[in-house]
C-alpha positions as a printed NumPy array, in Angstrom:
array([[151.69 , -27.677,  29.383],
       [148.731, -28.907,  28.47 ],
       [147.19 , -29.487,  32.206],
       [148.327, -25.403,  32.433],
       [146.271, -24.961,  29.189],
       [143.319, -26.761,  30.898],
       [143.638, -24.394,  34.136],
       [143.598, -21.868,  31.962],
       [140.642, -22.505,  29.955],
       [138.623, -23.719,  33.548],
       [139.444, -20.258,  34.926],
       [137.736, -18.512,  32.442],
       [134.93 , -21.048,  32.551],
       [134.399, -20.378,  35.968],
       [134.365, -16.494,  35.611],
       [132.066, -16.395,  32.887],
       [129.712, -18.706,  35.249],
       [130.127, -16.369,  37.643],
       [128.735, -13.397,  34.919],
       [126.525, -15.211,  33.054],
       [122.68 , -16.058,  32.916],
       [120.225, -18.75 ,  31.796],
       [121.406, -21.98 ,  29.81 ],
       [124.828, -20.516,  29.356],
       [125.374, -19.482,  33.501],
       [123.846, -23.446,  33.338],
       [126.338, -24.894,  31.207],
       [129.243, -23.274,  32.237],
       [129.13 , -24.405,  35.905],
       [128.57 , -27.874,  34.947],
       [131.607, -28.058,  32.444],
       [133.509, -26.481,  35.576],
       [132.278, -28.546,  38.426],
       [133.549, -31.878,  35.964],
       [137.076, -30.399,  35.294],
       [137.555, -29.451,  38.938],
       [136.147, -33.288,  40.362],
       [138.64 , -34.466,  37.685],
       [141.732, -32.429,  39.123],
       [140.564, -33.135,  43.104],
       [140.862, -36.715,  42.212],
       [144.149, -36.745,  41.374],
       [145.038, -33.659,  43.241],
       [147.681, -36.11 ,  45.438],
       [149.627, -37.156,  42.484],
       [150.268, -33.453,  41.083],
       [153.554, -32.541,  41.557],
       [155.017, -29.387,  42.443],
       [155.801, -28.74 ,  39.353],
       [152.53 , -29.41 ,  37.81 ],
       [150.563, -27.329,  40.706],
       [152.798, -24.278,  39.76 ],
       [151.89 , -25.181,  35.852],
       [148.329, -25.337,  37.236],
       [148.46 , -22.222,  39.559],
       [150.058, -20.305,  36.263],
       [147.561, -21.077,  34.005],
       [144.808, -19.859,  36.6  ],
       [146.552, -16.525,  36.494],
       [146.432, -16.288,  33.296],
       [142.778, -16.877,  32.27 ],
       [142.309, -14.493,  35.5  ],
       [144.152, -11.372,  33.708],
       [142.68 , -12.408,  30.381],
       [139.229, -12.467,  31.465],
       [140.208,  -8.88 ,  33.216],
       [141.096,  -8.057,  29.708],
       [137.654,  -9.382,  28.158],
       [135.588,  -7.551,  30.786],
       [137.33 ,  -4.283,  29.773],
       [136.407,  -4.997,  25.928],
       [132.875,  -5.483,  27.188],
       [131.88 ,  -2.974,  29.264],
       [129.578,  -0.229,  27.854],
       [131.821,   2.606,  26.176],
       [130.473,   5.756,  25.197],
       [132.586,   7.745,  22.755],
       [133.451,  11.41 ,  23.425],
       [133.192,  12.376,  20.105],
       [134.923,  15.261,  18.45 ],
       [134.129,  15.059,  14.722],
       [132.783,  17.513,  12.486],
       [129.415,  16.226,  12.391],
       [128.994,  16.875,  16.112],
       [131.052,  19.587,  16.806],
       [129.514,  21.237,  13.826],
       [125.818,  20.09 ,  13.761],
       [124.975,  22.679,  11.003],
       [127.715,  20.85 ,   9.017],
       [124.615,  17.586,   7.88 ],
       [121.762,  18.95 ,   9.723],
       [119.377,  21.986,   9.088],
       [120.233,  24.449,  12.596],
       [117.178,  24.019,  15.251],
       [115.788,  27.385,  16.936],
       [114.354,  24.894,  19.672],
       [115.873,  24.581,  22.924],
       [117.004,  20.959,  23.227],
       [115.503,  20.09 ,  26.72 ],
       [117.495,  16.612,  28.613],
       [115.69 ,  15.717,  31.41 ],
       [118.469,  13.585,  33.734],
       [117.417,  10.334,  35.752],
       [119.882,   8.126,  37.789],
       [118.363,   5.324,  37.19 ],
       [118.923,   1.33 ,  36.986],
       [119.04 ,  -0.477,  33.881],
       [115.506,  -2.75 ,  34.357],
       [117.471,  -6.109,  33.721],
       [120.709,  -7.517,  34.205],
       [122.85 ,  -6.228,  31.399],
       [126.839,  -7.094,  31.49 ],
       [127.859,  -3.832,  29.541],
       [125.676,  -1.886,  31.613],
       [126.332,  -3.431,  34.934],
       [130.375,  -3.137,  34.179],
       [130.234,   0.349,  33.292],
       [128.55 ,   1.212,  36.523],
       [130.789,  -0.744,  38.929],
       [133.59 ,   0.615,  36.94 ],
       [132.368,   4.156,  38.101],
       [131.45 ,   3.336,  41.594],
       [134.196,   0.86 ,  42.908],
       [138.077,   1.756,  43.634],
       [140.991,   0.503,  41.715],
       [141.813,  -2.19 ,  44.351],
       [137.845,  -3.64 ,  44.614],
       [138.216,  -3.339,  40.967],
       [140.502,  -6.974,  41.114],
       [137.537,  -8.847,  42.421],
       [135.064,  -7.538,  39.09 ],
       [133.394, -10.84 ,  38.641],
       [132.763, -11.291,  42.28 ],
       [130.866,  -7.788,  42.244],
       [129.404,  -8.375,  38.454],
       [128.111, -11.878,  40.25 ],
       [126.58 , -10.088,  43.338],
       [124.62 ,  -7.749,  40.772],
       [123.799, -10.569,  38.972],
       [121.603, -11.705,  42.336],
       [119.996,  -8.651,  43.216],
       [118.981,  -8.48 ,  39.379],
       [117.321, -12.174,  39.949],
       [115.735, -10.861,  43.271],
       [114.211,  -7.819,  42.372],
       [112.317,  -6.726,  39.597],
       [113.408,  -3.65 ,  38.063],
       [112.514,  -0.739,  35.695],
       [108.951,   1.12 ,  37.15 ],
       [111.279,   4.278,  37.136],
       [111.416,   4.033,  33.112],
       [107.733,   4.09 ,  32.994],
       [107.743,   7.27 ,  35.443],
       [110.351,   9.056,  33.417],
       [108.582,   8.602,  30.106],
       [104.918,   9.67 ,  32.088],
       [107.282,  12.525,  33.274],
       [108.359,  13.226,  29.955],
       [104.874,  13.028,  28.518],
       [103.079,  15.225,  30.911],
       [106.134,  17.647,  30.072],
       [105.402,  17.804,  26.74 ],
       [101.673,  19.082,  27.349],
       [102.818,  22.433,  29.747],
       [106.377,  23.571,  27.629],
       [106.108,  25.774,  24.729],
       [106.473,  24.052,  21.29 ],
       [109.881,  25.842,  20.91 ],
       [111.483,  23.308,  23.696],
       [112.329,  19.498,  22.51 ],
       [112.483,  17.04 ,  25.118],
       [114.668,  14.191,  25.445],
       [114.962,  11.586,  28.453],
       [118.423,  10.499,  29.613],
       [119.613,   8.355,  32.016],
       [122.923,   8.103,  34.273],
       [123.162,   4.537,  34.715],
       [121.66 ,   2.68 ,  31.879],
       [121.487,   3.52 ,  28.176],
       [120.341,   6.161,  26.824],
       [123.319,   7.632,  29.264],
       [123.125,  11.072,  29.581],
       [126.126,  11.732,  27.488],
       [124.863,   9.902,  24.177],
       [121.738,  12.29 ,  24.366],
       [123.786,  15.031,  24.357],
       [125.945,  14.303,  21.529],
       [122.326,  13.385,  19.754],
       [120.874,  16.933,  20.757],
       [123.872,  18.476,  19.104],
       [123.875,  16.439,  16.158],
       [120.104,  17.321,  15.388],
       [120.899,  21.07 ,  15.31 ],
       [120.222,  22.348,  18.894],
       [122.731,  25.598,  19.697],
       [121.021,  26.009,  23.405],
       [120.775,  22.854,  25.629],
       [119.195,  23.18 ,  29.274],
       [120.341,  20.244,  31.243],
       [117.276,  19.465,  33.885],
       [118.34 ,  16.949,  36.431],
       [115.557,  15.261,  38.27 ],
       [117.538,  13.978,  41.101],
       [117.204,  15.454,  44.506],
       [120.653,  16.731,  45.543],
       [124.167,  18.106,  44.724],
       [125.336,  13.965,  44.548],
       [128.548,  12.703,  43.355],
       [126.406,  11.935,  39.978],
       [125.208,  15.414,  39.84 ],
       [128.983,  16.776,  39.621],
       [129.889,  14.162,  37.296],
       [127.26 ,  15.226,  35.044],
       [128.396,  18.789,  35.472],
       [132.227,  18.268,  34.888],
       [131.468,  16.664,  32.081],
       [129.348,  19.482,  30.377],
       [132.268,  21.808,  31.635],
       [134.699,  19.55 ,  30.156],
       [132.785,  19.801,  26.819],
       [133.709,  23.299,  26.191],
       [131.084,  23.637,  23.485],
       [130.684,  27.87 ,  24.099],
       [133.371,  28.025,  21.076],
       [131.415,  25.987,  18.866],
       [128.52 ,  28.249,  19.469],
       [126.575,  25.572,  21.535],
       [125.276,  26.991,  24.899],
       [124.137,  24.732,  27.708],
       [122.533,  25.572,  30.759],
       [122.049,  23.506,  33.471],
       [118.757,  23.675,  37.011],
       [119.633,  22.754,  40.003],
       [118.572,  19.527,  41.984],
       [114.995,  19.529,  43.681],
       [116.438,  19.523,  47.24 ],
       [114.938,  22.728,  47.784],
       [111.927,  22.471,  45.979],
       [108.424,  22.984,  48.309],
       [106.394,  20.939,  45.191],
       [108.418,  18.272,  44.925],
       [108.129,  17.299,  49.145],
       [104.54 ,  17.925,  48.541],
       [104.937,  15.639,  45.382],
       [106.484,  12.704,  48.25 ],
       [103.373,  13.209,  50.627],
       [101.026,  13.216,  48.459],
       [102.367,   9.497,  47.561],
       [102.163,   8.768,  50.932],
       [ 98.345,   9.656,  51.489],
       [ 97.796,   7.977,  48.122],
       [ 99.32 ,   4.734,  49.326],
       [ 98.308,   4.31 ,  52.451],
       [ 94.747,   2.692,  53.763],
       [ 94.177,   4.618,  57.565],
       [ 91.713,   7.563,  57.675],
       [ 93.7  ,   9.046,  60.466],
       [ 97.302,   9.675,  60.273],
       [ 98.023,   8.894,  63.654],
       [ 97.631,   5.348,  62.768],
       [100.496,   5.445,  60.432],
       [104.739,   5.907,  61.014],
       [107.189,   6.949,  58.737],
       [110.522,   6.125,  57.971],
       [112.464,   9.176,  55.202],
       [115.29 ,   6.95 ,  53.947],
       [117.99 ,   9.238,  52.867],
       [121.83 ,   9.863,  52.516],
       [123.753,   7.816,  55.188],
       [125.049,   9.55 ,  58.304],
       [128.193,   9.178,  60.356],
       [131.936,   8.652,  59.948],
       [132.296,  13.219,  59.528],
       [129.403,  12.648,  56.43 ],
       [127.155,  14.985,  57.733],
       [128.945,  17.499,  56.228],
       [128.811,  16.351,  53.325],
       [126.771,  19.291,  50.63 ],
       [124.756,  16.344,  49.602],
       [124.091,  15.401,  52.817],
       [123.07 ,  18.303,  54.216],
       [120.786,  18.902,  51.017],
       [118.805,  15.496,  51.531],
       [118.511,  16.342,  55.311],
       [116.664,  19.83 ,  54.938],
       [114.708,  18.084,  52.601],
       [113.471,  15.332,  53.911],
       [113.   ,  17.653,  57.012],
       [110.452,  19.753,  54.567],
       [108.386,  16.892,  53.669],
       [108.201,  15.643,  57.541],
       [107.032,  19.107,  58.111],
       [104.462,  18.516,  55.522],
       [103.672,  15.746,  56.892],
       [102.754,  17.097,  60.612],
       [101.26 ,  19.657,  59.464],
       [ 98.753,  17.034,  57.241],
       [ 98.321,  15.306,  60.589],
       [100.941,  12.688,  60.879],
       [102.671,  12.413,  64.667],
       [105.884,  13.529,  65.345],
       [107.272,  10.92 ,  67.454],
       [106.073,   8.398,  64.233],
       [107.942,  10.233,  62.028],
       [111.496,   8.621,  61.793],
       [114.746,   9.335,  59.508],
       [117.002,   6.507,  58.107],
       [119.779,   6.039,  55.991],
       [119.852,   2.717,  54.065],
       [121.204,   1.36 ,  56.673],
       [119.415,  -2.435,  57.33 ],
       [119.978,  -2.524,  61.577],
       [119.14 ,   1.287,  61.61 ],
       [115.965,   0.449,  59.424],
       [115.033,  -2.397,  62.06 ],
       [115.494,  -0.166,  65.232],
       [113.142,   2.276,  63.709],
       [110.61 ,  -0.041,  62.847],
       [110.721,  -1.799,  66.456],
       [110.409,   2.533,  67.663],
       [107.364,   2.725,  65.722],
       [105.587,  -0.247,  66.92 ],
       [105.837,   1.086,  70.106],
       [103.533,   3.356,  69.149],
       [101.096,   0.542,  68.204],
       [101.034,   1.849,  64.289],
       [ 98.93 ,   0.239,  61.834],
       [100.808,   0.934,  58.635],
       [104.553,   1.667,  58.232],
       [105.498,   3.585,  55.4  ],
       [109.382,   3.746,  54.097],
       [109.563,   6.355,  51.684],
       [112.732,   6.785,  49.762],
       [114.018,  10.317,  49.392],
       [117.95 ,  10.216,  48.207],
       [118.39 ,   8.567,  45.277],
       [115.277,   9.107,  43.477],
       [114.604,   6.034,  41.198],
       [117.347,   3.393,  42.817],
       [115.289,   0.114,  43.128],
       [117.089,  -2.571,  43.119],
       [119.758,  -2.637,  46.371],
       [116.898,  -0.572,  48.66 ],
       [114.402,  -2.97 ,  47.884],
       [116.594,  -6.095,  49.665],
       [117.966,  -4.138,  52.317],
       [114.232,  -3.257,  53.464],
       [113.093,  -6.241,  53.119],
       [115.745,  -7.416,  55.201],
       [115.065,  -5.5  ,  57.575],
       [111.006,  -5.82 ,  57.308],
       [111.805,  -9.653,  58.77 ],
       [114.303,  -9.343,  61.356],
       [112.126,  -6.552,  63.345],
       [109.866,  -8.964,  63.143],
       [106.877,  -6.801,  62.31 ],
       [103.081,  -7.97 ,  63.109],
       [101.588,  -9.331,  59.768],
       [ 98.957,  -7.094,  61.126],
       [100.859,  -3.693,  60.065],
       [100.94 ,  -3.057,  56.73 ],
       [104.411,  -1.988,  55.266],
       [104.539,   0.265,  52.06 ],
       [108.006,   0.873,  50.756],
       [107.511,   3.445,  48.375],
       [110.894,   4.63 ,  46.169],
       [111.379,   8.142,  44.726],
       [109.72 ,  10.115,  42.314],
       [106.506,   9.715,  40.626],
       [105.148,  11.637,  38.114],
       [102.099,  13.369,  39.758],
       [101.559,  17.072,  38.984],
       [103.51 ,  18.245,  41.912],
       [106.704,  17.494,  40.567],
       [105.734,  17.792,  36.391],
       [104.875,  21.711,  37.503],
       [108.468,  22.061,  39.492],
       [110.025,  20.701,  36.398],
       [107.666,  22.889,  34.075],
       [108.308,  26.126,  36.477],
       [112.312,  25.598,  36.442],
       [112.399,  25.013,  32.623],
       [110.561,  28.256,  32.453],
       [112.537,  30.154,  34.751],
       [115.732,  29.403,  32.296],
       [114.377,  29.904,  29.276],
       [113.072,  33.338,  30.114],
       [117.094,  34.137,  31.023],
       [119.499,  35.169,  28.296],
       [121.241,  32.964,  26.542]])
């Protein structure tokens, strides 16, 4: 019993090492590594018996610590009460329209709530029984990669916003992966009054975020409460917003002449029947806008390559380009626009194994930035809406 009770407790030692950071990530693996030298030692003399006591108490602290991880994770409350389905209730009734902008986004450090929440959402039921393996995999990337440049872009976004809408719009900043979510600010907008809500998403196509986002506002059923909410469509199909991309590119790179430089548009993965994908097809014509752009600027054809974030597909189109004998490579991110932390290692990956001259300078530049390009497709759309109806 009490060897099962020891198994038990190691278990959930081990998992929390797994999850954990700094002195406690520390401490944890060292209490573990001395009860597991203790039971190899005298792994011979355990009995059957005991090795089933053993085996059972590793079960255990596995399904509690499933348990614990559930308490854990980030949980945001669909709220019903009075105060928020009748704002007007504790709050004087704003004329304003309540403007959300909507970023994906990645939370800028490693944050277990956060980080469970968001695997929760991306990974099936069955991948779901190895959680601490994935929550430990995050944990790495976080420790690789420095994160967060697309809060600072939002809030310049959001800023710059401010300046070109009417006084009679508010503006809030939401997020879908990291707090504040997207759902919390709209619960906020309702509580401070607003009756009309226009939902501005500043992601780039129809994703399987996008229609979360949208379900969700469907799902709200506010139109009886007397709260309308209106919702723009992604920037897919927006002409400022490729210009908005090149314009990073000529602002990033050093070469006078453009035929000196290749590109690589990262976007949506192809194969396996996904090109038919709405999403898909979306980030295609787009990024085939901005390489349009581009030729027209002066950038080569043949230099001008598409990717998905793929790392061998990456390195095949970086050993294309330096057939052309480029000076600079530029990797410009187009699908997910603020996703930093996995398309950062997967390009650098990929940056070593095509074993690229330290001659050519590589620029990996990710998503949106808040030049004027795309604060006047945001300002134009917002307009657009609020001149409707409501």
């Amino acid at each position: 019993m009490v060897s099962g009770m020891k198994a038990f407790i190691a278990s959930i030692m081990i998992m929390l090492a797994f999850i954990s950071i700094g002195i406690w990530e520390r401490l944890l693996w060292v209490s573990s590594g001395i009860y597991i030298w203790n039971q190899l030692k005298h792994l011979k003399k355990q009995s059957i018996k005991q090795m089933q006591i053993l085996l059972g108490g590793i079960v255990m602290g596995y399904i509690v610590m499933m348990i614990l991880l559930g308490i854990w994770q980030y949980s945001i409350e669909v709220q019903h009460s009075v105060e928020v389905r009748h704002p007007m209730v504790h709050h004087v009734p704003s004329e304003n329209v309540g403007v959300i902008l909507l970023f994906e986004g990645e939370s800028a450090t490693y944050e277990l709530p956060v980080v469970l929440r968001k695997i929760r959402e991306e990974e099936g039921l069955l991948s779901q029984a190895f959680l601490p393996l994935h929550l430990f995999r995050e944990k790495i990337r976080y420790e690789k990669v420095e994160r967060g440049s697309h809060v600072i872009q939002s809030q310049k976004i959001q800023g710059k916003l401010k300046e070109q809408i009417s006084s009679e719009h508010n503006l809030y900043v939401s997020y879908q992966n990291h707090p504040p979510f997207f759902e919390e600010v709209v619960f906020e907008a309702i509580k401070l009054g607003h009756s009309k809500l226009l939902i501005v998403p500043v992601i780039l196509s129809e994703n399987e975020g996008f229609l979360q986002t949208t379900d969700f506002v469907r799902n709200l059923n506010l139109m009886q409460e007397g709260i309308q909410i209106k919702t723009t469509y992604p920037l897919w199909d927006s002409d400022l917003m490729a210009q908005s991309f090149l314009q990073q590119v000529l602002n990033q790179t050093q070469s006078q002449r453009q035929d000196n430089i290749g590109v690589i548009l990262l976007g949506e993965e192809l194969g396996q029947g996904r090109e038919g994908l709405q999403y898909v097809k979306q980030d295609l014509l787009f990024r085939q806008k901005v390489k349009d752009l581009m030729i027209n600027e002066g950038f080569q054809l043949g230099r001008i390559r598409f990717s998905g974030l793929d790392g061998k597909h990456i390195e095949r189109e970086m050993e294309k380009l330096m057939t052309y004998g480029v000076r600079e490579m530029v990797i410009l991110q187009t699908a997910h626009l603020d996703d930093e932390g996995t398309s950062r290692l997967v390009v650098e990956k990929a940056s070593k194994k095509a074993q690229v001259p330290y001659t050519v300078n590589i620029r990996h530049i990710i998503g949106f930035e808040g030049n004027e390009f795309l604060v006047r497709e945001l300002q134009q759309r917002i307009h657009l809406v609020t001149l409707q109806s409501w």
